[in-house]
C-alpha positions in Angstrom: 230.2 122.6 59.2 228.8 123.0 63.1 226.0 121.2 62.1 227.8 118.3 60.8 230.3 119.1 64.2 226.6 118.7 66.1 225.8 115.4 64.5 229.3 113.9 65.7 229.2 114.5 69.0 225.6 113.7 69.7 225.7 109.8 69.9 228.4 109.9 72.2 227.2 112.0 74.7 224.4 110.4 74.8 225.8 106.8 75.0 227.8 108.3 78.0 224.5 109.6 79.8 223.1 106.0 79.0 226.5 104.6 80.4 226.3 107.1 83.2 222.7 106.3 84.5 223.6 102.6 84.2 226.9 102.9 86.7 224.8 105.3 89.0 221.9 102.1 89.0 224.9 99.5 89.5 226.8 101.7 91.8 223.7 101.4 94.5 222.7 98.4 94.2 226.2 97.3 95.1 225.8 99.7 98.2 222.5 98.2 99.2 223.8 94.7 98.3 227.4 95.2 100.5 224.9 96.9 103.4 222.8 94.2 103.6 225.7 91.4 103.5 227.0 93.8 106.5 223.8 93.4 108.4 223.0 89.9 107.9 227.1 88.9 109.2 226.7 91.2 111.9 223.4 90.0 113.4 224.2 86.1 112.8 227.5 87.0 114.3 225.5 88.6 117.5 223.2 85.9 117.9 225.5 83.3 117.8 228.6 84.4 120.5 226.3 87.0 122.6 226.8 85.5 126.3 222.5 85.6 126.6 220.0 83.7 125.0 218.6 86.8 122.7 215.2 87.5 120.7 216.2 87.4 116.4 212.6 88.7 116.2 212.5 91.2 118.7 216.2 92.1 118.0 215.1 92.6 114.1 211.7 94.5 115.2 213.8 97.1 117.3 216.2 97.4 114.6 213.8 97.8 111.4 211.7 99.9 113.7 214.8 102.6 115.2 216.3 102.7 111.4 212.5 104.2 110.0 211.9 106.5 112.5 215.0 108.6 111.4 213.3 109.0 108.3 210.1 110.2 108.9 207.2 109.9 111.9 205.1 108.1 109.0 207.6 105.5 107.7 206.8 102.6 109.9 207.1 98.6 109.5 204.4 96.3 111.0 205.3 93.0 111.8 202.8 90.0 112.1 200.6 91.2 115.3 201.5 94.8 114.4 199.9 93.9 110.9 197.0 92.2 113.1 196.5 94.9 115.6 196.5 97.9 113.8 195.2 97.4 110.3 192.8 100.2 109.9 189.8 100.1 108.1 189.1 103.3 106.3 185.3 102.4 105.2 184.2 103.9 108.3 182.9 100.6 109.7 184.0 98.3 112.2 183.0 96.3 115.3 183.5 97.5 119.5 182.7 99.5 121.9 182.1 102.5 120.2 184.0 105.0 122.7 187.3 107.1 122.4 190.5 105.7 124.1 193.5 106.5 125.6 196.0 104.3 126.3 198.5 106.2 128.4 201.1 105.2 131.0 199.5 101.5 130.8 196.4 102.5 131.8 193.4 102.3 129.3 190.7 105.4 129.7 187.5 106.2 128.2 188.1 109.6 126.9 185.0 110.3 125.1 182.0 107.4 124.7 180.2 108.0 121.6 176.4 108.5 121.7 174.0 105.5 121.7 176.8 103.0 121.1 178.4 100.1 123.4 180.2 101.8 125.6 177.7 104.3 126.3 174.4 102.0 126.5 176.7 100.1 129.1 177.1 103.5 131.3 180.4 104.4 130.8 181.6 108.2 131.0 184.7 110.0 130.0 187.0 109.5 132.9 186.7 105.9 133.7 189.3 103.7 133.6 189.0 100.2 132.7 190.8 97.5 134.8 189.1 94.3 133.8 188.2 92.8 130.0 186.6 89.6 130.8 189.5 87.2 133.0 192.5 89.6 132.0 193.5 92.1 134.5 195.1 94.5 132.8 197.6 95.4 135.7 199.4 92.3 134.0 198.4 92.4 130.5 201.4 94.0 128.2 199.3 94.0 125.1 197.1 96.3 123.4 194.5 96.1 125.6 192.2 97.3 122.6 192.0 94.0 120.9 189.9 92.6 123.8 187.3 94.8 122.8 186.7 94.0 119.6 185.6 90.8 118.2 182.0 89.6 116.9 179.1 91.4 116.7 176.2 91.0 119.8 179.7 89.2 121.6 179.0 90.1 125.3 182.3 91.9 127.2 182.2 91.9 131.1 184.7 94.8 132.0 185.4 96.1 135.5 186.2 100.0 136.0 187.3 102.5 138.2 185.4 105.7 138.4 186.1 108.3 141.2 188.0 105.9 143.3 185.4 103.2 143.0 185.4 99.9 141.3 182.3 99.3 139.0 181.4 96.8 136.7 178.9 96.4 133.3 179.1 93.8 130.3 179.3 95.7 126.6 177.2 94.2 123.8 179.8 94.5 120.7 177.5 96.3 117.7 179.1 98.0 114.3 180.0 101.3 114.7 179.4 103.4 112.0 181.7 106.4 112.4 180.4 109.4 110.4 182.5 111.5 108.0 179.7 114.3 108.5 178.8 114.3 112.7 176.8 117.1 112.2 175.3 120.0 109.8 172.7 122.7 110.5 171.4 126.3 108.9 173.1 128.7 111.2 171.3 131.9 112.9 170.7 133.7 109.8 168.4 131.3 108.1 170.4 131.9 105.0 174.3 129.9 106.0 174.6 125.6 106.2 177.6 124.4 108.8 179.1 121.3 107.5 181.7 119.8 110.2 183.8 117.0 108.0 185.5 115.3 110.7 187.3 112.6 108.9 188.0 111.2 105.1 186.8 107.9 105.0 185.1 106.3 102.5 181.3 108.0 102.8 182.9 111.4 103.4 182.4 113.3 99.7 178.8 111.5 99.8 177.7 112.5 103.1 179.1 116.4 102.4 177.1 115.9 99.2 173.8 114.5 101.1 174.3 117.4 104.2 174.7 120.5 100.9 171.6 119.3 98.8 169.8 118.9 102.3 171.0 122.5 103.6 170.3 123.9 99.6 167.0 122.6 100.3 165.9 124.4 103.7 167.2 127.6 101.7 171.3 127.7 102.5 172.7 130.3 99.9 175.9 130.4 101.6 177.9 126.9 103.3 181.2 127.1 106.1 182.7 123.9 106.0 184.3 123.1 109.2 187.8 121.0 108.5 189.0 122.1 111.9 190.8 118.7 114.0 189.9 116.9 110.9 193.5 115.1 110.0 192.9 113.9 106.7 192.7 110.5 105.2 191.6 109.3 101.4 193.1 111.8 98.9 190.4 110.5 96.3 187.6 111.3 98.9 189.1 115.2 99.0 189.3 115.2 95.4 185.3 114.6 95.7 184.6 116.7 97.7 186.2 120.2 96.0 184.5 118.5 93.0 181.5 119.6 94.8 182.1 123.1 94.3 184.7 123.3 91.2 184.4 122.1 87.9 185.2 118.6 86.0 188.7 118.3 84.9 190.0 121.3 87.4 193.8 119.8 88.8 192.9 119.4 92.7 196.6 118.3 93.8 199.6 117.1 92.5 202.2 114.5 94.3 205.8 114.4 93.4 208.3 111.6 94.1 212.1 111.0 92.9 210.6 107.6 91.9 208.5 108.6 88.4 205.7 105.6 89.2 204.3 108.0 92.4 204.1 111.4 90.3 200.4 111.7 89.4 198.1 114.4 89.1 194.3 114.2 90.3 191.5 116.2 88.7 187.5 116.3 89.4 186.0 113.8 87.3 182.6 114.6 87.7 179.9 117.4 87.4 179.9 119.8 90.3 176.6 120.3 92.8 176.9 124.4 93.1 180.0 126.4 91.0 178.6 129.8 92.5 177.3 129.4 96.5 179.6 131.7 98.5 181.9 129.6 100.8 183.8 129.6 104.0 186.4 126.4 105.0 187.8 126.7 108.8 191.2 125.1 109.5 193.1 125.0 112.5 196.5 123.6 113.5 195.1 120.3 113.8 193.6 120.4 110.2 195.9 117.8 108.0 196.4 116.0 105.0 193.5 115.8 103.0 192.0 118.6 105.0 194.7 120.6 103.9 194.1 119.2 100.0 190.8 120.9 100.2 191.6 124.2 101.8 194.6 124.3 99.6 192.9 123.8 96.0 189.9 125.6 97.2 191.8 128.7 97.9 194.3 128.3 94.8 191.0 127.9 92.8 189.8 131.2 94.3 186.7 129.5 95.3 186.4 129.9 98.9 187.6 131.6 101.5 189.8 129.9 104.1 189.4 131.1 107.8 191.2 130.2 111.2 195.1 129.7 111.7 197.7 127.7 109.9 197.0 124.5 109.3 198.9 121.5 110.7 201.4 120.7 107.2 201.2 117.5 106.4 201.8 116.7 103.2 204.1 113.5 102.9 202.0 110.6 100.7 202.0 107.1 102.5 201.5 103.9 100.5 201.4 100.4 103.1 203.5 97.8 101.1 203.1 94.1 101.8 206.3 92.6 102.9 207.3 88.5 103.4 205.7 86.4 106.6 202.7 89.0 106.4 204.4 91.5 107.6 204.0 95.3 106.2 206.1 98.6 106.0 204.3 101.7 105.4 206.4 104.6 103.4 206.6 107.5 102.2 206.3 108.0 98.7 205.9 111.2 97.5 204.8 115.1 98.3 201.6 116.9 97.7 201.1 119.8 95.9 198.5 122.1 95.4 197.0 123.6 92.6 199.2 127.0 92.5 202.7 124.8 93.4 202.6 125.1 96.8 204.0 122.3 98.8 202.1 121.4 102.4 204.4 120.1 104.0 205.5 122.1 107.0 208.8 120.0 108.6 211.9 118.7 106.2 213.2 115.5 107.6 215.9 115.2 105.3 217.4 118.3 107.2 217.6 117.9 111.4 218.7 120.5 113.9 221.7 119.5 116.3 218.8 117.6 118.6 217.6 115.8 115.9 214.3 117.5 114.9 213.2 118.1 111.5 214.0 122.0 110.7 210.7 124.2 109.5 210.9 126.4 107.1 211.5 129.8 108.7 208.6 133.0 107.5 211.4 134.5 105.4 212.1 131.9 103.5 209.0 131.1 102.5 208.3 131.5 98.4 205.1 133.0 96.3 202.6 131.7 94.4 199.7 133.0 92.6 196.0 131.9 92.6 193.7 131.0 89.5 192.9 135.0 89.9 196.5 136.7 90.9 196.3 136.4 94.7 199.5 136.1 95.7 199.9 133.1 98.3 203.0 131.2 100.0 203.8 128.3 101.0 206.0 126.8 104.0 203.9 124.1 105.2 200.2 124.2 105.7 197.6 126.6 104.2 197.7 130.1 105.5 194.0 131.2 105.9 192.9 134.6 103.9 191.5 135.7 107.5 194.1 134.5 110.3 192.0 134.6 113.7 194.2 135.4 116.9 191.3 132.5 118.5 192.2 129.9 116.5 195.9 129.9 117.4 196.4 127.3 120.4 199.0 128.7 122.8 201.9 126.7 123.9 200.1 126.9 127.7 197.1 125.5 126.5 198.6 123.3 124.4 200.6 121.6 127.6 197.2 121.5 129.3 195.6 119.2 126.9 198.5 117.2 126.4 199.0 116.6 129.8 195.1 116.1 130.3 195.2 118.7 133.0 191.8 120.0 131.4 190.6 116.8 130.9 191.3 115.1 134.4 189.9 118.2 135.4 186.7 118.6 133.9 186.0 114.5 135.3 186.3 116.0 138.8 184.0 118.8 138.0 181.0 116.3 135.8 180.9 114.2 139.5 180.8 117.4 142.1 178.0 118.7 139.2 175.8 116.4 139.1 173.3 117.8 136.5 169.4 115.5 135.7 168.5 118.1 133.0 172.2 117.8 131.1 172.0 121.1 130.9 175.1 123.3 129.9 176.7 125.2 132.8 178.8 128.1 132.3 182.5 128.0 133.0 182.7 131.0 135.2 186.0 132.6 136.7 185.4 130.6 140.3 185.3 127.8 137.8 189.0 128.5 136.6 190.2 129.7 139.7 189.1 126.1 141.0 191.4 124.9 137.7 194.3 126.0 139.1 193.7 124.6 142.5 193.3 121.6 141.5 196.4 122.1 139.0 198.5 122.4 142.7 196.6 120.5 144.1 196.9 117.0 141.7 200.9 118.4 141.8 200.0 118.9 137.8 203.4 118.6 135.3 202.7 120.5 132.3 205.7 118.9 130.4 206.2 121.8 128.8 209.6 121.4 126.6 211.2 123.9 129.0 210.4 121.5 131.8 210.9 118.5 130.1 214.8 119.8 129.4 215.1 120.7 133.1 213.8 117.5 134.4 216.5 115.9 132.2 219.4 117.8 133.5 218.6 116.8 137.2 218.4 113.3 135.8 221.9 113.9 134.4 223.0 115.1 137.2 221.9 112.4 139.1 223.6 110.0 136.9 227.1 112.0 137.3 225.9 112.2 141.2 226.2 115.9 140.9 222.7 116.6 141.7 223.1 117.5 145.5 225.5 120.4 144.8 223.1 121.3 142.4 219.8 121.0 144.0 219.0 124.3 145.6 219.9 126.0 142.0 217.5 123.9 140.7 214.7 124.3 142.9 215.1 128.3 141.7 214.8 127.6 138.9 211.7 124.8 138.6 210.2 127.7 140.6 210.7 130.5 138.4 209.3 128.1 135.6 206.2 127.2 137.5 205.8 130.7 138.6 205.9 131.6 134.6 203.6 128.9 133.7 201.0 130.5 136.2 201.5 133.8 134.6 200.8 132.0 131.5 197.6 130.6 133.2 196.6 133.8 134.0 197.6 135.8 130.4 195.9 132.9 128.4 192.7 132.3 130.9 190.3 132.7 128.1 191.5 130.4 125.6 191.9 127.6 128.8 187.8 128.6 129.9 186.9 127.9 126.5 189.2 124.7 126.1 187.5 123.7 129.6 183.9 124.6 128.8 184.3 122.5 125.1 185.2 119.5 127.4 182.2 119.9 129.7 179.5 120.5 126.9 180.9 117.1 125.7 180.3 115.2 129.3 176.7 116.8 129.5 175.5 116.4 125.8 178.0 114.4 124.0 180.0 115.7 120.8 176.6 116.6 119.3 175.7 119.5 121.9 179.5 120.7 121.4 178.5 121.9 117.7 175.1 122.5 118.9 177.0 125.5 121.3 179.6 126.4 118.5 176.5 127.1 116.2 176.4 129.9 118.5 179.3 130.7 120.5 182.1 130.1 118.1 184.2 133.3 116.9 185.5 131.4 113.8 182.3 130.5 113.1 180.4 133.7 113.3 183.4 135.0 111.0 183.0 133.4 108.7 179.3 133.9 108.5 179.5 137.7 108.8 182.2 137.8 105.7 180.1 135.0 103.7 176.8 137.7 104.7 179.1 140.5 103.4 179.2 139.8 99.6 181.6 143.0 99.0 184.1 141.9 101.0 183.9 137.8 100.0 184.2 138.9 96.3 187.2 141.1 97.1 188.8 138.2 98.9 188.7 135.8 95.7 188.7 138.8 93.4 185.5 137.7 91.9 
């Protein structure tokens, strides 16, 4: 009798969850439908009685543009230049100058020129600012500057410059410029460990890890580190490869998960690994994202390595660029990664803002359990949490408002002239040195933009704008001054860190990025950490429970 009750009731319900799932489908695309009739009135409407002669393209680029970024910092639209402009090639390859910029308050600066290349067989040095591409001055010039340095290769770029107050001039010889996955790699002090630093995932980085291992197996490396620290990600296929390297075929690497069933796929090594057993080290610091954070996260689920530095950055929303009409692109986000154990990466939840509008994180008691291949118990809440967490590797909000601001870098420009050094030798960054740091802090009338200042300087602004500001004003002056007089505190309570952010930055003027993981080789703490616990096999098989 139930059974034949069962039977009767079955079809029914299961019409209605047809029925259901159908109204839900009709039900928005009606709301999109009536939005979209809304918008289109409303901007017709607009464009037609406004009293000015207005933009449709740039009024539609602001609007697209303002409605993605409450999404996400990753959802973005590209219209036809933007498309142009900005299309990135991921193989590694591509045709300039060969140099690091920074475009900041309209000016465009060389921030680091990469060895051998354009920009650095034409003689130009971190610090210099260019003025003149060709005919365009770029005092007028309101687009990305950048584009006028690209173009064909052996094309011949006259640029003017301004260096220390002086105005220079060269010409730059376009070439490719091949920008390596793997900058560097090297047997380390004990004749026993190989460094790999990945700095990137394009296209050659699981084959040039692959060539630097075989090469470092070969001089006699029986235990790797593999540096991922400032590397922020890029092709999820390429850090699939890469723990392939170490972990065997079929193993699940990560996992993505999307309310849309088309972007839920899992990825496993498809290949034969180079070395299951070799004892191995991965360093990841706040800046380590994405794809870096794929690796260290599978790596460490997989119990086959042990992670070392601080938390890593938490990035873990999957992008996918989708062509649009007129050749125009949006970029969005599709789905979540996963690792191995369940974790999820990402750190910030955008679907849930504070009252100023910022995505919440995921506070340390709320953050859930998950086990490793072996047992280890591990947790989530955005990033990968090393197995040895280094005070060192931690940036502190100070320092963090020093490079930001480029107080260290502006800084070490001033010291690379008064230094002039034939050899390129490495000086040391002594205690004068820093003591001279903070002069010149005072002395260049350095902001920090810390978020404290930042939320003062908008309250006088406010005040301003309410013309309040002069009954105000000697209140404020306390307290600007009690903030500066904290932030030299901070100066002073986080002076090693800053020395070490400083002396990184002139290793780099002297001997380009190459002599900076010459010195880290041997002067790095997270380094040497990981060497000593990869040297101590007790204690590395504890760690992974081997």
């Amino acid at each position: 009798m139930l059974s034949a009750v069962k039977k009767r009731y079955v079809l029914p319900v299961l019409a209605g969850g047809f029925l259901f799932v159908g109204v839900s489908f009709q039900q928005d695309f009606f709301e999109i439908a009536k939005q979209l009739e809304i918008f289109t009135t409303m901007f017709k409407t607009v464009n037609q009685n406004y009293v000015d002669e207005v933009n449709p393209g740039e009024m539609m680029d602001k609007a697209i543009k303002s409605m993605l970024a409450d999404l996400d910092p990753y959802t973005n639209y590209f219209n036809e230049q933007d498309v142009v402009r900005f299309k990135i090639n991921s193989t590694g390859e591509y045709t300039g100058i060969g140099a690091m910029i920074n475009r900041k308050d309209g000016r465009l600066i060389i921030v680091e020129p990469y060895k051998n290349f354009p920009a650095d067989k034409a003689g130009l040095k971190a610090g210099d600012e260019i003025v003149q591409i060709g005919d365009v001055n770029l005092v007028d010039f309101k687009e990305d500057a950048g584009t006028l340095l690209r173009g064909v290769k052996n094309t011949k770029v006259d640029i003017k410059y301004k260096r220390q107050g002086k105005l220079l001039s060269t010409q730059i010889v376009l070439d490719e410029v091949d920008v390596k996955a793997v900058p560097y790699f090297a047997m380390l002090s004990d004749k026993t460990t190989g460094y790999i630093v990945l700095s990137q995932f394009n296209t050659k980085a699981s084959s040039e890890v692959k060539d630097a291992l075989l090469k470092l197996k070969s001089e006699g490396a029986t235990k790797i580190v593999l540096d991922l620290r400032g590397n922020p990600g890029g092709l999820l296929h390429e850090a699939v490869n890469i723990c392939n390297l170490f972990v065997p075929q079929n193993e699940i690497i990560v996992t993505t998960k999307s309310k849309n069933e088309k972007h839920n796929n899992t990825y496993k090594t498809q290949r034969n690994p180079i070395d299951l057993d070799i004892p191995l080290a991965v360093l990841v610091d706040g800046k380590s994202a994405s794809a870096s954070e794929i690796v260290a996260g599978a790596l460490q689920d997989l119990d086959r390595a042990v992670i070392v530095g601080t938390r890593s950055f938490g990035k873990g929303l999957v992008q996918r660029p989708l062509d649009l009409s007129y050749g125009t692109q949006v970029k969005v986000t599709i789905s979540r990664y996963y690792t191995p154990s369940g974790r999820c990466i990402q750190a910030l939840d955008y679907a849930h803002k504070d009252k100023d509008g910022k995505a919440v994180r995921t506070e340390a008691k709320n953050y859930n359990a998950f086990k490793t291949k072996k047992g280890r118990t591990v947790y989530d809440g955005g990033g990968i949490q090393p197995d040895i967490e280094l005070a060192e590797s931690k940036q502190s909000t100070i320092a963090a408002a020093l490079v930001k601001s480029d107080g260290i870098f502006n800084f070490v420009t001033d010291y690379y002239y008064k230094n002039p050094n034939p050899n390129n030798t490495i000086p040391t960054i002594t205690d004068t040195d820093f003591a001279s740091f903070k002069t010149f802090l005072k002395k260049e009338n350095f902001q920090l933009d810390t978020e404290t200042e930042l939320a003062l300087k908008k309250t006088l602004e406010a005040a301003k704008k309410e013309k309040i500001n002069e009954s105000i004003a000697a209140e404020y002056q306390q307290l600007l001054s009690a903030l500066q007089r904290t932030e030299e505190k901070e100066l002073e309570k986080n002076k090693t860190e800053i020395k070490n952010l400083i002396q990184d930055e002139v290793i780099k003027r002297y001997q380009y990025r190459e002599g900076l993981y010459v010195y880290y080789t041997k002067n790095n703490p997270e380094i040497a950490k990981a060497q000593a616990i990869l040297t101590n096999s007790a204690e590395y098989n504890k760690i992974i429970k081997k």
